[in-house]
N, C-alpha and C positions, 0 to 999 in steps of 0.2 A: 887297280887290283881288286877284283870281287872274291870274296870268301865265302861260298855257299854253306847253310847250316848241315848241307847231308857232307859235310868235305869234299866237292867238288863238280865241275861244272853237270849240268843238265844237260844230257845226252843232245837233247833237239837243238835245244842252245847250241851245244859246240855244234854241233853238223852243221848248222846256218851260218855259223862263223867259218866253215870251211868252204863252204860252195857259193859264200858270197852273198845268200838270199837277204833280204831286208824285208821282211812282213812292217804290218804297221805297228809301230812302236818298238821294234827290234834293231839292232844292228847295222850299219848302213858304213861303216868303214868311217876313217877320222877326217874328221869337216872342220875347218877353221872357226874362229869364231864369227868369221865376214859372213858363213854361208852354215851356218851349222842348223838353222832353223829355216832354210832358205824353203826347203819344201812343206812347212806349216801352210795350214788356210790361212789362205790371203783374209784381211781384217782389216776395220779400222785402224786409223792411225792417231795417237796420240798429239795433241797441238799447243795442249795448253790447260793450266788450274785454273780454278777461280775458287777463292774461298766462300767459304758457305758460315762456317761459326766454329768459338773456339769454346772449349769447356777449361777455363781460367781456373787455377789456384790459388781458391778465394775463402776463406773464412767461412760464409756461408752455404756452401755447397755441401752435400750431404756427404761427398767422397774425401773432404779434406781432411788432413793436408796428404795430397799428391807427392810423394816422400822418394820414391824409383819404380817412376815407371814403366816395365819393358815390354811382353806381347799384346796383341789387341785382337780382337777376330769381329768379323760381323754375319750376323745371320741373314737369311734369304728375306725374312720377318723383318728385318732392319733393328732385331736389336742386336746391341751393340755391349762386347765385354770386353773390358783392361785391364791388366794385370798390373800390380802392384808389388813389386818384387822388395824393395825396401820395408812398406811397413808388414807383408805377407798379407795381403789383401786381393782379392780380387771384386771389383765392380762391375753393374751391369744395368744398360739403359732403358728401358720397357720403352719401344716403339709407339705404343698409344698413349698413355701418358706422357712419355718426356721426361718419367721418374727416374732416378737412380736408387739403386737398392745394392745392397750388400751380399754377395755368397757366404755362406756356411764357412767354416774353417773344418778342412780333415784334424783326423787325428792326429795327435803326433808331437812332437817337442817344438821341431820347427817345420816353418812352409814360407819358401819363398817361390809363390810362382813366375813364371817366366815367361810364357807362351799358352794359350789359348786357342781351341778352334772349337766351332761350332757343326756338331753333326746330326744331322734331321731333328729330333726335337732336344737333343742330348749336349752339354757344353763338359768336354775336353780339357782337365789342365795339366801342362808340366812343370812337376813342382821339385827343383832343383834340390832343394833340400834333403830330400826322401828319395830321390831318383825315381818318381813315380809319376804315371798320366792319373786323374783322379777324374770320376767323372758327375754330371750334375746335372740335376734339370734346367730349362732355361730360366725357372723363378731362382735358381742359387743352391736349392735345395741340394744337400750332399747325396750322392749316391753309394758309390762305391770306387775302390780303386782296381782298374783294369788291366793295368801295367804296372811291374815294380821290376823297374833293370837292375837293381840287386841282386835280384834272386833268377833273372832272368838268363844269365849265361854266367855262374861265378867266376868263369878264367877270363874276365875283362871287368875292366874297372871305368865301367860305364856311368859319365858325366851329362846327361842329356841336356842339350843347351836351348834346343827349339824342333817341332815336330811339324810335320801337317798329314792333313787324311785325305787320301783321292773317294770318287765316287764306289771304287768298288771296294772300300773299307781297308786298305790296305794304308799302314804307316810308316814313313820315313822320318828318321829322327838324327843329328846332328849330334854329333859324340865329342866332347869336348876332351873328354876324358883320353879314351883312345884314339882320336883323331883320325876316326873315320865317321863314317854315314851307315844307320842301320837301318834295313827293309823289314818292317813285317807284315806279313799277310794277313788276311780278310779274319783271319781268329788268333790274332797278336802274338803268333810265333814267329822266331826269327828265322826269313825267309834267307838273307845275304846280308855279306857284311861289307861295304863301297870301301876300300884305300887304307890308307895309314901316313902314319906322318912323314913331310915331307914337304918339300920346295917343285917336286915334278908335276906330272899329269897324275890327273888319279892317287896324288896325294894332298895331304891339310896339313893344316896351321892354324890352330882355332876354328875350327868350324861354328858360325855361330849363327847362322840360319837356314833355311832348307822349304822351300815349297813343288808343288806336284804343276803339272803344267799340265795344259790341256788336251794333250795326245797321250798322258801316262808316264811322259819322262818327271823327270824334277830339274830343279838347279840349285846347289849350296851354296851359302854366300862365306867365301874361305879366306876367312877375315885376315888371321899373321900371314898369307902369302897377297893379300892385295888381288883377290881376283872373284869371280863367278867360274863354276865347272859345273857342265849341262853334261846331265847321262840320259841313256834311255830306260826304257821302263825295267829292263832286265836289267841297270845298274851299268851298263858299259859307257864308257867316255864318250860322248858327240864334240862337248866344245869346251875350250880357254875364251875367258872373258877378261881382259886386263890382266893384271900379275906386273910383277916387280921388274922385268925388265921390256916392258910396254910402255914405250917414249909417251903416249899419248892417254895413257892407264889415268882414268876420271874416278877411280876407287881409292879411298885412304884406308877405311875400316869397313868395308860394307858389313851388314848385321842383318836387319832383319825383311823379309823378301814377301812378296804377292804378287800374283797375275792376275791380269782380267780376262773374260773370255777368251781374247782372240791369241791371249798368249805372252802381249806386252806385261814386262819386266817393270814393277817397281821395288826400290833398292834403299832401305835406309842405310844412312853413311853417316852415322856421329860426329867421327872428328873434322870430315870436311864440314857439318852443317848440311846435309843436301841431300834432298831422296831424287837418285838420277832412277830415269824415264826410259829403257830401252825396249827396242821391238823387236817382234820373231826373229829376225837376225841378229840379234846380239849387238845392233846398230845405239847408242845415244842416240834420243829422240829429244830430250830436253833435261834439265835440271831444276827441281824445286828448292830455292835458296834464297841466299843474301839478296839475290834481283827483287824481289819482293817486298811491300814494305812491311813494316815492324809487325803490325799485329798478322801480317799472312805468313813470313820465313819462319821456319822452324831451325833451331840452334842445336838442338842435340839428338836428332829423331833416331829412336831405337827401337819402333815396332812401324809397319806399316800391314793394312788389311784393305783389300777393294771390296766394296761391298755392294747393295742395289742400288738400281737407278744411277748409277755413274759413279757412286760416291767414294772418297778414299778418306779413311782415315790416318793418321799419323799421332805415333805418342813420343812426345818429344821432353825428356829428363832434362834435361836444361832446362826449358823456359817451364817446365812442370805443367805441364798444359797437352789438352787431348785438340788435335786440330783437324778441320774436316772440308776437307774439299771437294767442288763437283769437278770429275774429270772430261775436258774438252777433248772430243773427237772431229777426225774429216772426213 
């Protein structure tokens, strides 16, 4: 169910919904999850991690102690920000040094960040607390807040759990609150409002993650129903991924979500322990877990970011530890 901000659909829209058309990124009629990405660029294929290093929760690290940690993002630059939702901290790793430094703290009583992204030279945060994006340089430096879903539609009691920003500046954000998915455009108006609560299609249950995908669609990771739901760029349904009554449903809590170029799906999963690996079709391609041994499995991963050079990180609240893998391709 999409709820546009004008009350209702966009003329061109519905015409294309009536005659069928499917432009790129539009409409294309409902597609399983076997085939719902079938017509994505053909990419590499995901085969396999290998770990690279862990940032340990250690007494002498400048970031400790590691107390709840949820989003993560990584820049084109290879630096690297974690959010620390427990002690309301966020961290950040300078690429040429190897240093860790500390952001600013917004104003305010409280700030528990949650999610993070990094945009051209600008770092992104969402801070649950405040129900605010706040935004910063990439040294930490505070800027200003850009978003306050507060004030932003008062007939909704907007909980923002996790965000991300496509290339052409536009934001999708995960509403915990109203259990739905908010779109806003390239000047952080609210464009649509994706679903409401609910056990069906095109509704939630905890929405607790949300990334943009490489042709403009997204995919939430719709945690109380047990599934992944992939829309297009205009917010309409393409695909079910898993859900509660999926014999074969490899999803316990999924949470929080990142793609790599070609489009492959990674998926933290808290309660099972495991960041599953899916590709353009909505296919499991492999699982990051228990198979691994002690210092490479991650036990309670609740943010994941792909970043350069192949690289994936994962922020894993159990083992209190930032984990960084290179990703194998075929």
């Amino acid at each position: 169910m999409i709820r546009h901000a004008q009350g209702g659909l966009v003329a061109a829209a519905a015409m294309a919904l009536l005659i069928g058309c499917a432009p790129e990124g539009g409409y294309d009629g409902e597609r399983t999850g076997d085939t719902a990405r079938a017509a994505a660029e053909a990419g590499a294929t995901v085969t396999g991690i290998e770990l690279l290093y862990v940032f340990e929760n250690v007494r002498s690290a400048s970031y400790f102690p590691l107390d709840g940690l949820s989003g993560v993002t990584w820049g084109e630059d290879g630096t690297l920000v974690v959010c620390d939702e427990g002690r309301g901290k966020v961290h950040g790793l300078d690429p040429r040094t190897q240093l860790w430094y500390e952001f600013d703290t917004p104003p305010g009583a409280r700030y528990r960040p949650v999610d993070a992204k990094i945009d051209g030279f600008k770092v992104l945060v969402l801070d649950i607390a405040s129900r605010s994006i706040f935004r910063f340089d990439l040294g930490g430096v505070y800027q200003d807040r850009i978003v306050d879903f507060a004030g932003l539609d008062p007939a909704f009691d907007t909980v923002p759990a996790a965000f991300d920003v496509d290339l052409d500046g536009r934001v999708v954000v995960a509403d915990g609150g109203e259990e739905q998915v908010i779109l806003l455009d390239s000047f952080l108006a609210v464009q649509s409002r994706v679903g409401n609560p609910g056990p069906h299609r095109e509704q939630f249950s905890e929405p607790s993650g949300v990334c943009f995908l490489p042709d403009g669609g997204f995919v939430v990771a719709d945690r109380g129903n047990r599934r992944l739901q992939e829309f297009n760029r205009l917010g309409f349904w393409r695909a079910t991924y898993g859900g509660q009554f999926d014999l074969d449903n490899p999803y316990v809590t999924p949470q929080g979500l990142d793609c790599d170029r070609w489009g492959n799906l990674f998926v933290a999963d808290p309660a099972a322990g495991i960041v599953h690996v899916i590709d353009q079709r909505g296919e499991l391609l492999l699982d990051i877990g228990p198979q691994l041994d002690l210092q490479a499995a991650p036990l309670g991963p609740v943010g994941v970011a792909v970043g350069p050079d192949g690289k994936l990180v994962v922020t894993d609240r159990l083992r209190r530890a930032v984990i960084v893998y290179r990703i194998l391709y075929d």
